[in-house]
C-alpha positions in Angstrom: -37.9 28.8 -91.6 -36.6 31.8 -90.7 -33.1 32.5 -89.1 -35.0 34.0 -85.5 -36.9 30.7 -85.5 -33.7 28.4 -85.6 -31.6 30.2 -82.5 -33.9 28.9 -80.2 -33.6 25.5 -81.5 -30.1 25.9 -81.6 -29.9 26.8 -78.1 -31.6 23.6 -77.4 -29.3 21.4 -79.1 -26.3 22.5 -77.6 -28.1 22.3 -73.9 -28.5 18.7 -74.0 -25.3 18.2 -75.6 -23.5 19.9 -72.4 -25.9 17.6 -70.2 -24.6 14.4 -71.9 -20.8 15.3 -71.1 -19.3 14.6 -67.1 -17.9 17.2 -64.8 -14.2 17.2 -64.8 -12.9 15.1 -62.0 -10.4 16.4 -59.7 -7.2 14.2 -59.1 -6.9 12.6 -55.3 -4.9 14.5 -53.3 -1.7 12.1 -52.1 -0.9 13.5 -48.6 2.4 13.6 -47.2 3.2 12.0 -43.9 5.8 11.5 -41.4 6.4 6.9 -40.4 8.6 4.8 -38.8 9.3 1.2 -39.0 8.7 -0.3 -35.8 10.8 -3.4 -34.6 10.6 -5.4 -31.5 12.4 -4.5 -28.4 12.5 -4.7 -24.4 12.0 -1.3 -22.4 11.9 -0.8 -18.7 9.4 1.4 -16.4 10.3 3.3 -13.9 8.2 2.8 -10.7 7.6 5.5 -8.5 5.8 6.3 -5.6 6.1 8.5 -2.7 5.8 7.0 1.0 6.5 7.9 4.4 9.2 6.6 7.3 7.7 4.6 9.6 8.6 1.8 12.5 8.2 -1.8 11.5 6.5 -2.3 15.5 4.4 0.5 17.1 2.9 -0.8 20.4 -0.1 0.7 22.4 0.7 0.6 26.0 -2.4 0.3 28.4 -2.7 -0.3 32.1 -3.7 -4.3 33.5 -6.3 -2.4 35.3 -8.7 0.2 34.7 -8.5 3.7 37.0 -7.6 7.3 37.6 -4.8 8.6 35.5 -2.5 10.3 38.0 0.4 10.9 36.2 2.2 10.8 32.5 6.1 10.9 32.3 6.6 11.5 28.5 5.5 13.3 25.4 5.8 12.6 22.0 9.0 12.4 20.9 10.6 11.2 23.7 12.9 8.2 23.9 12.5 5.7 26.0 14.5 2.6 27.4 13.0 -0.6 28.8 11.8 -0.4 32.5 11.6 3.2 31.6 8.4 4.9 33.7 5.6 6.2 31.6 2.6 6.5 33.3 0.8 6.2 36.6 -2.7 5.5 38.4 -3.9 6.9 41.4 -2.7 4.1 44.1 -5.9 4.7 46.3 -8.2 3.0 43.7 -6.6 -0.6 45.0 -5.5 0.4 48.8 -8.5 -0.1 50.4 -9.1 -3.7 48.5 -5.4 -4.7 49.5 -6.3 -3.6 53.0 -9.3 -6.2 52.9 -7.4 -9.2 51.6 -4.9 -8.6 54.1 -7.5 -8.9 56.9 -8.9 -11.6 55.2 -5.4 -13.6 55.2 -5.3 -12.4 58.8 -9.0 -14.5 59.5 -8.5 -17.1 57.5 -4.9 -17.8 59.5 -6.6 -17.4 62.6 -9.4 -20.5 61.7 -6.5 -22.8 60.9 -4.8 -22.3 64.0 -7.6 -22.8 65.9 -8.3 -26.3 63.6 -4.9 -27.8 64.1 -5.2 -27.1 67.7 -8.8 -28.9 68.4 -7.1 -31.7 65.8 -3.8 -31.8 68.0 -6.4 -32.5 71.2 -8.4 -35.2 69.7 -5.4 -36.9 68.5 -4.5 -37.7 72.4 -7.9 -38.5 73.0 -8.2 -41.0 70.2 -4.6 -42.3 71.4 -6.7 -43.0 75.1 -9.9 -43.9 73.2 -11.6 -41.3 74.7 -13.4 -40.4 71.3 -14.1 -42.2 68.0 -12.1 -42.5 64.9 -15.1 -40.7 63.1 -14.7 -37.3 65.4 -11.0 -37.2 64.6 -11.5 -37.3 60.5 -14.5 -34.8 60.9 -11.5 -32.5 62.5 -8.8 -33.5 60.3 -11.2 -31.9 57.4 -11.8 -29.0 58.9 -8.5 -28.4 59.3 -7.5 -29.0 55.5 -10.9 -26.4 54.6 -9.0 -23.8 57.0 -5.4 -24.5 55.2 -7.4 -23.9 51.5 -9.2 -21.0 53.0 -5.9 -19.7 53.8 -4.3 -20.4 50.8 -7.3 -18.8 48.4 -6.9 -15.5 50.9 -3.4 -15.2 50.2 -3.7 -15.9 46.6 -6.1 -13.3 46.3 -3.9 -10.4 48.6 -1.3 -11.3 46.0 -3.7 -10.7 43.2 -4.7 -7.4 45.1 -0.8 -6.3 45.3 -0.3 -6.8 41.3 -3.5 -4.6 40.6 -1.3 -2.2 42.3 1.9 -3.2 40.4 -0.3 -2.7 37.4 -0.7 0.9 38.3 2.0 1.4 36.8 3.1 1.7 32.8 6.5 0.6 32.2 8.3 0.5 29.1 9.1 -3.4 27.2 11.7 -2.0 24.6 13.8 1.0 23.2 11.9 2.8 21.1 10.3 6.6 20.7 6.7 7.8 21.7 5.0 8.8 18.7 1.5 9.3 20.5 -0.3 10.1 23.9 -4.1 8.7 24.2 -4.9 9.7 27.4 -4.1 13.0 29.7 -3.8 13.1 33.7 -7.1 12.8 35.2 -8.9 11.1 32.8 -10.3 7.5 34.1 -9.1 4.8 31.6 -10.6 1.1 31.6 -8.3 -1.9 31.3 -6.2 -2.5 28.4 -7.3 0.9 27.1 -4.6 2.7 24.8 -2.3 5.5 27.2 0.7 5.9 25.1 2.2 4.4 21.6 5.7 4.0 21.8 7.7 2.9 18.1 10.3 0.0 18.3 13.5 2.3 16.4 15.4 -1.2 15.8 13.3 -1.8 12.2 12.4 1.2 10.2 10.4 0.4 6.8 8.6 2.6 4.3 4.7 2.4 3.8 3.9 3.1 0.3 0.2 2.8 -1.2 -0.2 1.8 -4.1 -2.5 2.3 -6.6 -5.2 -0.9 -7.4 -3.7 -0.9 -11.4 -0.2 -1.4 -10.2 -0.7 -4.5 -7.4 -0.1 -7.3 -9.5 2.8 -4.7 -11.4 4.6 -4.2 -8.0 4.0 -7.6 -6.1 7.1 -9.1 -8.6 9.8 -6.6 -7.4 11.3 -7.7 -4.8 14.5 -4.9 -4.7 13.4 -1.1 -4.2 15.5 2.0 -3.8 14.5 4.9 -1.8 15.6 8.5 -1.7 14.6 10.5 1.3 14.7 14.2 0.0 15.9 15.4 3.1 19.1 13.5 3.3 19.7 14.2 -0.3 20.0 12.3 -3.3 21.1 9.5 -1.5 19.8 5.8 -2.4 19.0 3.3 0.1 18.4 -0.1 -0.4 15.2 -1.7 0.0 13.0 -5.0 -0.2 9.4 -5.6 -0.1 8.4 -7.4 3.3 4.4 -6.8 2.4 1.8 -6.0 0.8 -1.4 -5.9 2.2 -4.4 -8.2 0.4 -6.9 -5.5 1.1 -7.3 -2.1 0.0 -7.6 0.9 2.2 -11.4 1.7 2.5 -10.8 5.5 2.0 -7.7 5.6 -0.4 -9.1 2.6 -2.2 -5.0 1.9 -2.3 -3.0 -1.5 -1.3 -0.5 -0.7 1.9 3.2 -2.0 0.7 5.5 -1.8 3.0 9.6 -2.1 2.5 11.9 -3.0 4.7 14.7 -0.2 4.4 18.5 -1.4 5.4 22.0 0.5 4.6 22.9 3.8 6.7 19.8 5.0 8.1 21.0 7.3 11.3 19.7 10.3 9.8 16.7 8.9 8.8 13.5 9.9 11.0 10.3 8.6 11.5 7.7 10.5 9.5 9.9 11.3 7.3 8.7 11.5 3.2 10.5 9.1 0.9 10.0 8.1 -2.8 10.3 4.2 -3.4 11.5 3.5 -7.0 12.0 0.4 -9.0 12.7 -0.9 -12.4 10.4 -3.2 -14.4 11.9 -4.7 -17.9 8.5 -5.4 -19.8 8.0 -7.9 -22.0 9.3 -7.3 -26.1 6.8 -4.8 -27.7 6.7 -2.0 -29.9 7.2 1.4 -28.8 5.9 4.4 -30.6 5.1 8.1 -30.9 1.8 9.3 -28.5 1.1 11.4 -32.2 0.4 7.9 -33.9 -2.6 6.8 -31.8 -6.0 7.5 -32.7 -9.2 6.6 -31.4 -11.9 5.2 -33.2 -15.2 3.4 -31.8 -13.8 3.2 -28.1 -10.9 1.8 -29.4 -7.1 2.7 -29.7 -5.8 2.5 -33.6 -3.0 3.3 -35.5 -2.5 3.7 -39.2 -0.3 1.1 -41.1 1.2 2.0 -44.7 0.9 -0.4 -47.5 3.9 0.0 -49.3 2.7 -1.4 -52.5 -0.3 0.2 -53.1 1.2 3.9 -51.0 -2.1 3.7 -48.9 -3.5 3.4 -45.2 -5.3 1.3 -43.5 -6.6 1.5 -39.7 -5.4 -1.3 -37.4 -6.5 -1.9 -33.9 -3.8 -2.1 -31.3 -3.1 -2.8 -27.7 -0.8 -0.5 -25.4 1.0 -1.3 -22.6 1.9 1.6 -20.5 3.5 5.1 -21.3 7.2 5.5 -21.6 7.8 9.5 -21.1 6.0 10.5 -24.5 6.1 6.9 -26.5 3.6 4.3 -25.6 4.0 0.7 -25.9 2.6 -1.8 -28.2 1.5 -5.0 -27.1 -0.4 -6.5 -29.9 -1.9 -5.6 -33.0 1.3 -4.6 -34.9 4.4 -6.9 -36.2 8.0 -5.7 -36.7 8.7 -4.5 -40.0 5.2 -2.7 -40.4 5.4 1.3 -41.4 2.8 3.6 -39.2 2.2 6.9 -39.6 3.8 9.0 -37.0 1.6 12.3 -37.5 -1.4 13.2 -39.2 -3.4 10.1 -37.8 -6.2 12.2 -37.4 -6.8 13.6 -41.0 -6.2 10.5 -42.3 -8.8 7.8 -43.9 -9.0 4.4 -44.6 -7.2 3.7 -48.3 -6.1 7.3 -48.5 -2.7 7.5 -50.6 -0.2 9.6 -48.6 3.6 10.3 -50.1 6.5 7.9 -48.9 9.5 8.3 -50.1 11.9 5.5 -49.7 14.2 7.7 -47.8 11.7 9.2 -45.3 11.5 6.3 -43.2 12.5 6.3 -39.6 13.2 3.0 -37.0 11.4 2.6 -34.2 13.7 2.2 -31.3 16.8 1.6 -33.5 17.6 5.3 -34.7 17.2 6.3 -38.4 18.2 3.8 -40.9 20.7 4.6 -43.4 20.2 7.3 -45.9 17.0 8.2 -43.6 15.4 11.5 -43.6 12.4 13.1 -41.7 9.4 13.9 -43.7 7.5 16.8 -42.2 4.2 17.2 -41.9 2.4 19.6 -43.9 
């Protein structure tokens, strides 16, 4: 066989040889990343929530009687003092039904004296047996009816006079107007609203909270509140209420706090910010960096020290603390999680630890500690 015969078998042979050997394999790539070592411990949330001044008592004043609103006395904003005059009805809505119970009383007093006086006669008749015993009790009752006539006449003229007492709104308490419901000339029915006048003896603060806080905020009992127009001053405060329901527009819970200390320059209206401290239970608290999600879940990555590799671990949080989030459950103190880089990581990747790179959570660096940057 000639030599141009054999190349192509040649060829050949050496193809399938090259087949037969295995690609080179590239080495895994260890990546560095940046831990702590997370140990118990106790934080505290700040609760904050802005509110408004209000009066613990705001009365709606109405008239006893409906009628023609003649007259008003005060405006919001005005104070008031009890007895004080505040509003009036026009007096000739009740004159001409006084005038008709008087006249009444007037009849009715006329029919009794004409009773006792046929009574008084038959008594001397009966004395001379001039008449029977039965005539005389037949007059004694008529007299009686007259005297209850009489006394249901004056009862009602008395009732007449008050309808015209009740013409006129008069102040219970102390206190400030913070609302007019009616204007001169309008006709307003009985017990309808005129003026709201605010009892300035109790001021509180309405705050509304949020539905995820109620069962937070129902345990504090002690609030502080800053009104930013008197400053950065603090004054004392303690829950009185809550309400059980929620607003139907807000979807919020009314709270209201009882607010006690120097309050003379505080107004009604007024905004305020109610704030409290909550010490949570032990947990873990770490960086926001070292959360990931995965299948609608929260994870973070815990380092196996032994083997230098990750695994993902499911956790719980517990509320944000500035930029650290707490851990409720899913983690135990001594564990190392990643700090940064949770995203490019996968489960049994090896990533670069050195001994010294490790940080504490919530107990500073430990000794000989140094940060381990993130490529």
């Amino acid at each position: 066989m000639s030599l141009d015969a054999r190349i192509p078998i040649l060829l050949a042979v050496l193809a399938l040889a090259a087949c037969d050997r295995e690609p080179p394999q590239r080495p895994e790539a260890i990546r560095p990343v940046r831990v702590v070592v997370v140990e118990a411990q106790a934080s505290h949330r700040l609760l904050s929530y802005p509110g408004e001044v209000r009066p613990r008592i705001e009365s709606r004043y109405g008239f006893r009687v409906g009628g023609k609103l003649s007259q008003r006395l005060v405006s919001v904003g005005d104070k008031v003092k009890p007895g004080q005059l505040l509003a009036r009805l026009d007096p000739q809505d009740v004159a001409p039904a006084i005038a008709a119970q008087q006249a009444q009383v007037q009849a009715s007093q006329t029919d009794l004296t004409l009773a006792e006086l046929e009574l008084r006669r038959l008594r001397e008749l009966r004395a001379q047996n001039y008449i029977s015993q039965g005539q005389l009790d037949r007059q004694q009752a008529v007299a009686e009816s007259a005297a209850s006539r009489l006394a249901a006449a004056r009862a009602q003229l008395a009732s007449a006079r008050n309808s015209s007492n009740f013409q006129r709104l008069e102040a219970d308490v102390a206190g400030v107007v913070t609302a007019v419901d009616a204007e001169v000339g309008q006709v307003v029915s009985q017990g309808q609203s005129v003026v709201r006048i605010a009892q300035t003896a109790e001021t509180e603060i309405l705050v509304n909270v949020p539905e995820p806080e109620v069962g937070r905020v129902r345990t504090i009992r002690d609030w502080s509140v800053v009104v930013p127009a008197l400053g950065e001053q603090r004054l004392p405060a303690r829950l009185r209420e809550i309400s059980p329901l929620a607003d139907p527009q807000s979807r919020t819970y009314p709270m209201r706090l009882a607010l006690s200390g120097p309050i003379d320059g505080v107004s009604l209206g007024m905004t305020a910010i109610a704030q409290a401290e909550q010490a949570n239970e032990p947990g873990f608290v770490l960086p926001l960096s070292a959360l990931y999600s995965k299948d609608q879940s929260t994870h973070v990555w815990r380092v196996d020290r032994a083997s230098g590799t990750v695994q993902p671990v499911a956790v719980r949080t517990g509320g944000l603390l500035d930029e650290s989030v707490r851990i409720t459950e899913g983690i135990q103190a001594g564990d190392t999680i990643v700090t940064a880089g949770a995203n490019l990581l996968v489960a049994g990747q090896k990533v670069r630890l050195p001994d010294d790179s490790v940080q504490v959570s919530g107990g500073g660096q430990a000794p000989g500690a140094a940060t381990v940057s993130r490529p």
